[in-house]
mmCIF file of the N, C-alpha and C atoms, coordinates in Angstrom:
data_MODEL
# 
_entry.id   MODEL 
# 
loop_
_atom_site.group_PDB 
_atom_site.id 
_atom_site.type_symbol 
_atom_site.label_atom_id 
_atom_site.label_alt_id 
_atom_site.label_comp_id 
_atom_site.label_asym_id 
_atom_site.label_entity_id 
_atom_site.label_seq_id 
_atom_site.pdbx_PDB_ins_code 
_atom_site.Cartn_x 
_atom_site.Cartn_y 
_atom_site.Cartn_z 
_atom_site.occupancy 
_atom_site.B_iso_or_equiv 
_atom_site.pdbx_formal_charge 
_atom_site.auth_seq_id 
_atom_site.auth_comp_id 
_atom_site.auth_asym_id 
_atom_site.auth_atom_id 
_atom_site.pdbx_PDB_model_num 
ATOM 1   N N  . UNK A 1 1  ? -26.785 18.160 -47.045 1.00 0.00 ? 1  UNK A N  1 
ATOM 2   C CA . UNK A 1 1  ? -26.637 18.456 -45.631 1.00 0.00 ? 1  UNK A CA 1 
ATOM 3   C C  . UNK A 1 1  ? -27.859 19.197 -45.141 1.00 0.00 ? 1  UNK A C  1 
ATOM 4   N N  . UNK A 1 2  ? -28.462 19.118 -43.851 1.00 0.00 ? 2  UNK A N  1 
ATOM 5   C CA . UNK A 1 2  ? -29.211 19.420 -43.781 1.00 0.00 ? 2  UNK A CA 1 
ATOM 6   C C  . UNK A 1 2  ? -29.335 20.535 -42.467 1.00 0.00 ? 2  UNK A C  1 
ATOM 7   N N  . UNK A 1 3  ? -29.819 21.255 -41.818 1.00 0.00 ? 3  UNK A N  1 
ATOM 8   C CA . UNK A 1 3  ? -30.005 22.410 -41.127 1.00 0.00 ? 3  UNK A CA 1 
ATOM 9   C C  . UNK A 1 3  ? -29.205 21.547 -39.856 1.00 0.00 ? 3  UNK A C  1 
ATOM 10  N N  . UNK A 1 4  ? -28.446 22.202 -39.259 1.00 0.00 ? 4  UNK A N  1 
ATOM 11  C CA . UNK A 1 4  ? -27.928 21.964 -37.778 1.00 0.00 ? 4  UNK A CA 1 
ATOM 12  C C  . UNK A 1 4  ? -29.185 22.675 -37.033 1.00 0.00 ? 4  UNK A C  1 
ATOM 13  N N  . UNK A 1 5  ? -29.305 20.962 -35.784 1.00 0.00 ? 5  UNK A N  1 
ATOM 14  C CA . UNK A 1 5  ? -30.316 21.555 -35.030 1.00 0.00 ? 5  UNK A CA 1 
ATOM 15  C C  . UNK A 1 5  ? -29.481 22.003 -33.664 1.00 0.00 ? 5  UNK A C  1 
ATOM 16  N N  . UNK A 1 6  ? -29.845 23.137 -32.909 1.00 0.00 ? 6  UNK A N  1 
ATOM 17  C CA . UNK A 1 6  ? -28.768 23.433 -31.966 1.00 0.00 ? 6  UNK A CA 1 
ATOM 18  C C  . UNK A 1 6  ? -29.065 23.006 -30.577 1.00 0.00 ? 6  UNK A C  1 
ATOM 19  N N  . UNK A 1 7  ? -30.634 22.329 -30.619 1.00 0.00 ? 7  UNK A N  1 
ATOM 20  C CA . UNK A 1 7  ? -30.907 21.776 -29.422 1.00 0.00 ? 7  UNK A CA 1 
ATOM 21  C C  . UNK A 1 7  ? -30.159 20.112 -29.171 1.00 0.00 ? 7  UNK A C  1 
ATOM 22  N N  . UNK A 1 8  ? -29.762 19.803 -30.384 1.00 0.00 ? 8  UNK A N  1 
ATOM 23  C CA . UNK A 1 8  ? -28.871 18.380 -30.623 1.00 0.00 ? 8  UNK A CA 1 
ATOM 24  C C  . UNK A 1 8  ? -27.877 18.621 -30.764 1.00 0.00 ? 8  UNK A C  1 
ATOM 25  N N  . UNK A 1 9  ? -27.031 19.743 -31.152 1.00 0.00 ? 9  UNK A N  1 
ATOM 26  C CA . UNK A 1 9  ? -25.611 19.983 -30.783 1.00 0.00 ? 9  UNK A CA 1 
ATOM 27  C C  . UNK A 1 9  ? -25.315 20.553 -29.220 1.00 0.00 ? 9  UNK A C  1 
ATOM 28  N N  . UNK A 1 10 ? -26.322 20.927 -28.682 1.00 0.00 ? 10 UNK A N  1 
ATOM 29  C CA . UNK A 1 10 ? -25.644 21.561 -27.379 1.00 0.00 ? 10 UNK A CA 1 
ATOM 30  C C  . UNK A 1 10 ? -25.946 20.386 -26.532 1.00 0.00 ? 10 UNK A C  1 
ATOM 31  N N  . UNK A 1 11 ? -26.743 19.492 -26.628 1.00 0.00 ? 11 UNK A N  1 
ATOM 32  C CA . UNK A 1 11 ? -27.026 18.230 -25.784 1.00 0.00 ? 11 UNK A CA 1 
ATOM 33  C C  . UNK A 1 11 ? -25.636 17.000 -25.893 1.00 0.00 ? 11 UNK A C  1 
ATOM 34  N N  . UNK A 1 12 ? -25.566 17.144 -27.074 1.00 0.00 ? 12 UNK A N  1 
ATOM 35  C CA . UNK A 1 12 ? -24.023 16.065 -28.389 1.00 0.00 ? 12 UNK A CA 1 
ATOM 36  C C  . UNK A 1 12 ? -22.484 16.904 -27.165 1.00 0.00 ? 12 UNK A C  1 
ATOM 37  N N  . UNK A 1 13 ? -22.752 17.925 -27.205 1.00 0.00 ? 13 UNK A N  1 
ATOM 38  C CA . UNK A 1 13 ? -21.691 19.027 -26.954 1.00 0.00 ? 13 UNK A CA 1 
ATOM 39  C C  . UNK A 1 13 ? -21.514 18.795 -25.068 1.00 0.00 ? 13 UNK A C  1 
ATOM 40  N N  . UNK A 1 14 ? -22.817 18.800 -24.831 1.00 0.00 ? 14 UNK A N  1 
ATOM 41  C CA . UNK A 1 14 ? -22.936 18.910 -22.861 1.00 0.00 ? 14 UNK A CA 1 
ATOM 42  C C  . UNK A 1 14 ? -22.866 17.302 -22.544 1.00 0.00 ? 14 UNK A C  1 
ATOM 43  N N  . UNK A 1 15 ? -22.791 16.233 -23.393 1.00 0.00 ? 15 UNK A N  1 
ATOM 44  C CA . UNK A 1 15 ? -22.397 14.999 -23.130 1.00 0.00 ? 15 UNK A CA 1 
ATOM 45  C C  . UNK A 1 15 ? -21.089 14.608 -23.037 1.00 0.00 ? 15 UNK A C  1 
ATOM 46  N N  . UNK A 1 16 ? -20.497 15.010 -24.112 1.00 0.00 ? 16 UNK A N  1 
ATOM 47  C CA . UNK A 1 16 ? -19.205 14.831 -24.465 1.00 0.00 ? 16 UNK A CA 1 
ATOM 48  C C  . UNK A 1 16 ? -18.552 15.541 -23.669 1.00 0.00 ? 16 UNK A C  1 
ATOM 49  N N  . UNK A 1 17 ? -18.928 17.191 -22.915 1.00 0.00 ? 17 UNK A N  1 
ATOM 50  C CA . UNK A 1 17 ? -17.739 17.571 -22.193 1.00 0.00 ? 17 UNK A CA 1 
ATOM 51  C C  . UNK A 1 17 ? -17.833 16.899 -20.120 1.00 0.00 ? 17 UNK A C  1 
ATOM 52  N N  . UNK A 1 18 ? -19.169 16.681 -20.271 1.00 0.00 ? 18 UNK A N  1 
ATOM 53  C CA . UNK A 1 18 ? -19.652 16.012 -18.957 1.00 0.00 ? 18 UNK A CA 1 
ATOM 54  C C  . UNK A 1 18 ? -18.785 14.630 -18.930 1.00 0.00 ? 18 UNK A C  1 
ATOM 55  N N  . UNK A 1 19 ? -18.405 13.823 -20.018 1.00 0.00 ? 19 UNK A N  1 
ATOM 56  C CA . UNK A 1 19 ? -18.013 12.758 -20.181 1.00 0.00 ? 19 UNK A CA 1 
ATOM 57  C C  . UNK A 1 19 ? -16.683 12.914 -19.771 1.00 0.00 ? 19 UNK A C  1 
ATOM 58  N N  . UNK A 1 20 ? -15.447 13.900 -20.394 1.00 0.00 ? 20 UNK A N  1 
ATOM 59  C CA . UNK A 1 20 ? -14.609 13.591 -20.635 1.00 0.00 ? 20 UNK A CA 1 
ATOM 60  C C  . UNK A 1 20 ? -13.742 14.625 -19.043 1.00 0.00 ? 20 UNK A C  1 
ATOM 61  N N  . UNK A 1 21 ? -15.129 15.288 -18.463 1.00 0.00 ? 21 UNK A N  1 
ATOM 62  C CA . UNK A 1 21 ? -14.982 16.080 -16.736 1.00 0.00 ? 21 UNK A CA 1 
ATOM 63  C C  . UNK A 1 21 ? -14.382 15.231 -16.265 1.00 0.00 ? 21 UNK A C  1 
ATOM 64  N N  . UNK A 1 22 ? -15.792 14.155 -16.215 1.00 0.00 ? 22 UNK A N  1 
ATOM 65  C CA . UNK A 1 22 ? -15.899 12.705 -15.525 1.00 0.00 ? 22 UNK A CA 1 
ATOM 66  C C  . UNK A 1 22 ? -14.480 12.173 -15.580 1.00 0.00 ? 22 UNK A C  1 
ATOM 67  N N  . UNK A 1 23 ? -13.844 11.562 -16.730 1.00 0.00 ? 23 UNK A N  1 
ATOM 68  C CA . UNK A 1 23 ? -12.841 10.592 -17.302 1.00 0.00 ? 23 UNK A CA 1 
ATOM 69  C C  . UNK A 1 23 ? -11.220 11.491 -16.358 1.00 0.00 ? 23 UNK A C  1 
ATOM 70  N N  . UNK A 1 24 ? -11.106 12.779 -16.491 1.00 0.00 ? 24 UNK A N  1 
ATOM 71  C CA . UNK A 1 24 ? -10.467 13.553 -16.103 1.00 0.00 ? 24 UNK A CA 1 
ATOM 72  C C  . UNK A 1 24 ? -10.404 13.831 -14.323 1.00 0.00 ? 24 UNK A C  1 
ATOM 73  N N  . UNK A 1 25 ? -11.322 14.050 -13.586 1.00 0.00 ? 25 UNK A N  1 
ATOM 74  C CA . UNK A 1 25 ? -11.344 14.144 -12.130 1.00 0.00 ? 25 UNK A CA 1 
ATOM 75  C C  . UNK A 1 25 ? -11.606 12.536 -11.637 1.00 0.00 ? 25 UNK A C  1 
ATOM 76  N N  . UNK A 1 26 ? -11.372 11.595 -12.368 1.00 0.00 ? 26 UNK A N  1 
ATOM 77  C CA . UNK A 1 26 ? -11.335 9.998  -11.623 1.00 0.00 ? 26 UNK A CA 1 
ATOM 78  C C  . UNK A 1 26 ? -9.822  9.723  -12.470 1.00 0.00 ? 26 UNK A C  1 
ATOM 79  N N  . UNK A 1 27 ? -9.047  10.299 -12.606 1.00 0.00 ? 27 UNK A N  1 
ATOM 80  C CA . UNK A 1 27 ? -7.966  9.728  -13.422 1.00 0.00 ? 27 UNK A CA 1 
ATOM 81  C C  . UNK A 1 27 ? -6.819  10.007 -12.030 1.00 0.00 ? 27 UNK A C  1 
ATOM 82  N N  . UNK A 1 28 ? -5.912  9.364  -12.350 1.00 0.00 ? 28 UNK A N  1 
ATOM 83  C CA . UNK A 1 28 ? -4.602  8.955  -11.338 1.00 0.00 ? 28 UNK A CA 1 
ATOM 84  C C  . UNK A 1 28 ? -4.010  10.667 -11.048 1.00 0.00 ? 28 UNK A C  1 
ATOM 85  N N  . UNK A 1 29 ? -3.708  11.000 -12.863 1.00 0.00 ? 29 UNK A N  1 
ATOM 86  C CA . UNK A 1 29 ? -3.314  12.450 -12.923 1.00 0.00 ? 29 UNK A CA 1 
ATOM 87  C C  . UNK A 1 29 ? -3.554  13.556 -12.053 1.00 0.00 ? 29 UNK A C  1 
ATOM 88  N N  . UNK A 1 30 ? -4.989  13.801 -11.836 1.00 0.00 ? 30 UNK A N  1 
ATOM 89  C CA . UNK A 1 30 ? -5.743  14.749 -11.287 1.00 0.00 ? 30 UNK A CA 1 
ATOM 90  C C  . UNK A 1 30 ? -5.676  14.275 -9.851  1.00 0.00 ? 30 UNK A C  1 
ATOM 91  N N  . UNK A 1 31 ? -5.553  13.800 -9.489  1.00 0.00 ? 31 UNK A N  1 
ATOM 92  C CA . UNK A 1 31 ? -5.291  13.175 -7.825  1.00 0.00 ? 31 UNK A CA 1 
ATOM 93  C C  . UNK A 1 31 ? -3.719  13.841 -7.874  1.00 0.00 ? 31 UNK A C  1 
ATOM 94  N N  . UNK A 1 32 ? -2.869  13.214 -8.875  1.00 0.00 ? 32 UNK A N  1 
ATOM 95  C CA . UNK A 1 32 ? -1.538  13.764 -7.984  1.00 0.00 ? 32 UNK A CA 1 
ATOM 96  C C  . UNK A 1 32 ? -1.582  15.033 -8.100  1.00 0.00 ? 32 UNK A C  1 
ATOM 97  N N  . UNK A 1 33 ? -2.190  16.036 -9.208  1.00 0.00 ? 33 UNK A N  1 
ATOM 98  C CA . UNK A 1 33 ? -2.104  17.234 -9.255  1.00 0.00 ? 33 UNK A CA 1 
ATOM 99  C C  . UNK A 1 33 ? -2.843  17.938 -7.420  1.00 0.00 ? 33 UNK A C  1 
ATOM 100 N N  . UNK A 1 34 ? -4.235  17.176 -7.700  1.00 0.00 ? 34 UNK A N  1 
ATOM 101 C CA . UNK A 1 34 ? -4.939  17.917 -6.609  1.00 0.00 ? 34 UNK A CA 1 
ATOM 102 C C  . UNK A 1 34 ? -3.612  17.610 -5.409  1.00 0.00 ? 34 UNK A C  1 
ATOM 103 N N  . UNK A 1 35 ? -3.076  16.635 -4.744  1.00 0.00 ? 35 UNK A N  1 
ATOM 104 C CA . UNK A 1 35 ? -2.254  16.130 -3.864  1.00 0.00 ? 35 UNK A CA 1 
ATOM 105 C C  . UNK A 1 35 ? -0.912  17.276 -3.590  1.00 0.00 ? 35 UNK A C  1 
ATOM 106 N N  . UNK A 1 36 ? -0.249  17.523 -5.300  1.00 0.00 ? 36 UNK A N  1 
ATOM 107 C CA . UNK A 1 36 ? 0.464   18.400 -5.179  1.00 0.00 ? 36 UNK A CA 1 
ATOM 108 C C  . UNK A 1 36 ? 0.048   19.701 -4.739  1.00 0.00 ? 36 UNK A C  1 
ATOM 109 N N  . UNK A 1 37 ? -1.414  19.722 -4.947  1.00 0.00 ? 37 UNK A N  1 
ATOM 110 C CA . UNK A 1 37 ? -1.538  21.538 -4.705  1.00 0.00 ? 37 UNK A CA 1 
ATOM 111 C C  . UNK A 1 37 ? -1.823  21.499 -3.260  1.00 0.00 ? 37 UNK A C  1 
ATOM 112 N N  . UNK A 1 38 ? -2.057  20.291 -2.696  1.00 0.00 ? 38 UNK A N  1 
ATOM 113 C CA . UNK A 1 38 ? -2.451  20.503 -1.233  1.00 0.00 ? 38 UNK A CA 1 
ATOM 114 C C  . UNK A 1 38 ? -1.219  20.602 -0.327  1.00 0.00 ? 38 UNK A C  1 
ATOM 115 N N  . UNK A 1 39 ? -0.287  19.592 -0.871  1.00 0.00 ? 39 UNK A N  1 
ATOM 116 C CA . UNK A 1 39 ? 0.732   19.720 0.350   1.00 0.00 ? 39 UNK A CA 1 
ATOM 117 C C  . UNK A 1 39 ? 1.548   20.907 0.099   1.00 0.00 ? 39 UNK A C  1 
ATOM 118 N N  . UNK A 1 40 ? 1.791   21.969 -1.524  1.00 0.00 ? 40 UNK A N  1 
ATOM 119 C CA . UNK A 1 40 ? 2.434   23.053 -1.482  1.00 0.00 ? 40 UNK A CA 1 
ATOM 120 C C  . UNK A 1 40 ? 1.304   24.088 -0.745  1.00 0.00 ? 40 UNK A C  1 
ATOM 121 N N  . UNK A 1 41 ? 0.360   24.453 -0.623  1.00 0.00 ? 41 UNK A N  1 
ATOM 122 C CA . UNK A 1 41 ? -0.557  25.093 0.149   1.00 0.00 ? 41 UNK A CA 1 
ATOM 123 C C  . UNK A 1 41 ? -0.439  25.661 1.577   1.00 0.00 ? 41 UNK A C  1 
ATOM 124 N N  . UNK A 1 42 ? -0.056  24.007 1.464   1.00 0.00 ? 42 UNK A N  1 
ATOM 125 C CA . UNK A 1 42 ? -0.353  23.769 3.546   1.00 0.00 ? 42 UNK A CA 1 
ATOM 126 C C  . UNK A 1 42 ? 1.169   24.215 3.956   1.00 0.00 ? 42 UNK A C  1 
ATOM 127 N N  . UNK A 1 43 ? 2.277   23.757 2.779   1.00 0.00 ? 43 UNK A N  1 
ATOM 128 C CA . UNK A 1 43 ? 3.715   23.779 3.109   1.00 0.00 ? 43 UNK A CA 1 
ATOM 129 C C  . UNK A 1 43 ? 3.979   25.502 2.786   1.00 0.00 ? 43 UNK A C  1 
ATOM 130 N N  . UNK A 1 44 ? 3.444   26.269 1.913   1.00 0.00 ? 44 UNK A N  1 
ATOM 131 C CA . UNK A 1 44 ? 3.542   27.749 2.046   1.00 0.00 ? 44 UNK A CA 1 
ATOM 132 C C  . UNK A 1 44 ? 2.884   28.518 3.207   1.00 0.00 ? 44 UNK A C  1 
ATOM 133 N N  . UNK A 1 45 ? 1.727   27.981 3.875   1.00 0.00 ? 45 UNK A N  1 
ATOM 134 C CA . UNK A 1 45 ? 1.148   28.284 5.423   1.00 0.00 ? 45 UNK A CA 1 
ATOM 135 C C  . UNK A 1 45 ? 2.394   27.851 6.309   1.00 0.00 ? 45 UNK A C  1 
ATOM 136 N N  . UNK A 1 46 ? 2.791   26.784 6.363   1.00 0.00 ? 46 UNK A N  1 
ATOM 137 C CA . UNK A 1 46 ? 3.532   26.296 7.567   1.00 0.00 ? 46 UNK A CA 1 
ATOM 138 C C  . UNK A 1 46 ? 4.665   27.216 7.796   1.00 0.00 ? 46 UNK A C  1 
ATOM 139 N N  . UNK A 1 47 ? 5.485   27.526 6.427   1.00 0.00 ? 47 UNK A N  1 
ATOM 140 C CA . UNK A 1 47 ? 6.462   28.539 6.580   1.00 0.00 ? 47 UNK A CA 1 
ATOM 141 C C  . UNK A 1 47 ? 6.282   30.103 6.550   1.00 0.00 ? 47 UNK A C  1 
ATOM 142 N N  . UNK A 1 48 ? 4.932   30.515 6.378   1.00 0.00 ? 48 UNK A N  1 
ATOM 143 C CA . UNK A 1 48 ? 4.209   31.749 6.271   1.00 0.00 ? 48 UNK A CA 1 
ATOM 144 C C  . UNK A 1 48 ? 4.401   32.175 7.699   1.00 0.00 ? 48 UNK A C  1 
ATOM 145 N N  . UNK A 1 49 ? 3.951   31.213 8.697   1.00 0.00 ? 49 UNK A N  1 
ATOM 146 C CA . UNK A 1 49 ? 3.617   30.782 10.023  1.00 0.00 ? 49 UNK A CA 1 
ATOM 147 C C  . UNK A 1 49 ? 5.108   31.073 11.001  1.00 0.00 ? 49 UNK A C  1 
ATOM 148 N N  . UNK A 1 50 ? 6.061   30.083 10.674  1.00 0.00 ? 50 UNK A N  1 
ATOM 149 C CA . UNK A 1 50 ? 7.302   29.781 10.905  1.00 0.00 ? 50 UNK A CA 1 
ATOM 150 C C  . UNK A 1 50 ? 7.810   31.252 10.633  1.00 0.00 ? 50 UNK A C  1 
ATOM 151 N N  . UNK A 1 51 ? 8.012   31.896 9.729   1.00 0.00 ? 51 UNK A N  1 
ATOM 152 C CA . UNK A 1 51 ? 8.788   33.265 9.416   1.00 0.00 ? 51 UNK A CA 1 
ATOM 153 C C  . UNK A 1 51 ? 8.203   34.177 10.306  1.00 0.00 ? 51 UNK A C  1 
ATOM 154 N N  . UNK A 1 52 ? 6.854   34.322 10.416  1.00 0.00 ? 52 UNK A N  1 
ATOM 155 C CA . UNK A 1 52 ? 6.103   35.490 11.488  1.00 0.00 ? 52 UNK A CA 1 
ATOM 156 C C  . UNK A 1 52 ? 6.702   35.265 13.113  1.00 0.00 ? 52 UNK A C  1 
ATOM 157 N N  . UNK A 1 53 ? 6.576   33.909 13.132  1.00 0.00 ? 53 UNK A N  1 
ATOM 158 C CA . UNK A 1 53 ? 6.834   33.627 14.402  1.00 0.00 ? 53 UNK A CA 1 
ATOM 159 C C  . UNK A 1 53 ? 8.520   33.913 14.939  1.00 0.00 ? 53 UNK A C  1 
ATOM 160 N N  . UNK A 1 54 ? 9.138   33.656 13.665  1.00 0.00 ? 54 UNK A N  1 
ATOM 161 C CA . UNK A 1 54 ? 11.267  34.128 14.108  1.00 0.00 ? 54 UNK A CA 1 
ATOM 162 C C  . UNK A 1 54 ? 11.284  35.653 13.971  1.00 0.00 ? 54 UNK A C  1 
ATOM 163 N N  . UNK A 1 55 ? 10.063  36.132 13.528  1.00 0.00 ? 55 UNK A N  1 
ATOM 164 C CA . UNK A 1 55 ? 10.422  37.967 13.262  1.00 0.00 ? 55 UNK A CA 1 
ATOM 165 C C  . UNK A 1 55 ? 10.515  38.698 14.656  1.00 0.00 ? 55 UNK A C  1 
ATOM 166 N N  . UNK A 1 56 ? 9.397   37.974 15.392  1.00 0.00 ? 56 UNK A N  1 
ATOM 167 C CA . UNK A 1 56 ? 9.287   38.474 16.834  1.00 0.00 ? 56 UNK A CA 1 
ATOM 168 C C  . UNK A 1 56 ? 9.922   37.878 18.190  1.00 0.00 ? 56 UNK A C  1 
# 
């Protein structure tokens, strides 16, 4: 075995996690997640909104 070079593991290393970013934020999954976090967001504003407004 021979010496690990670390300028070829961190390049091996910044491919593979760039790759699998990629594979992950174009996947079906990550859409419904992002989707879910938007409409609970907007739906915790709307009633944030709604409650201030019946207090007065």
């Amino acid at each position: 075995m021979g010496k690990i070079n670390n300028k070829r593991l961190t390049r091996i290393f910044t491919k593979f996690t760039s790759k699998q970013i990629t594979n992950f934020v174009s996947s079906k999954e990550f859409k419904k997640r992002v989707m879910d976090f938007i409409f609970n967001a907007v739906d915790d504003v709307v009633t944030i909104v709604y409650d201030e407004a019946h207090k007065k």
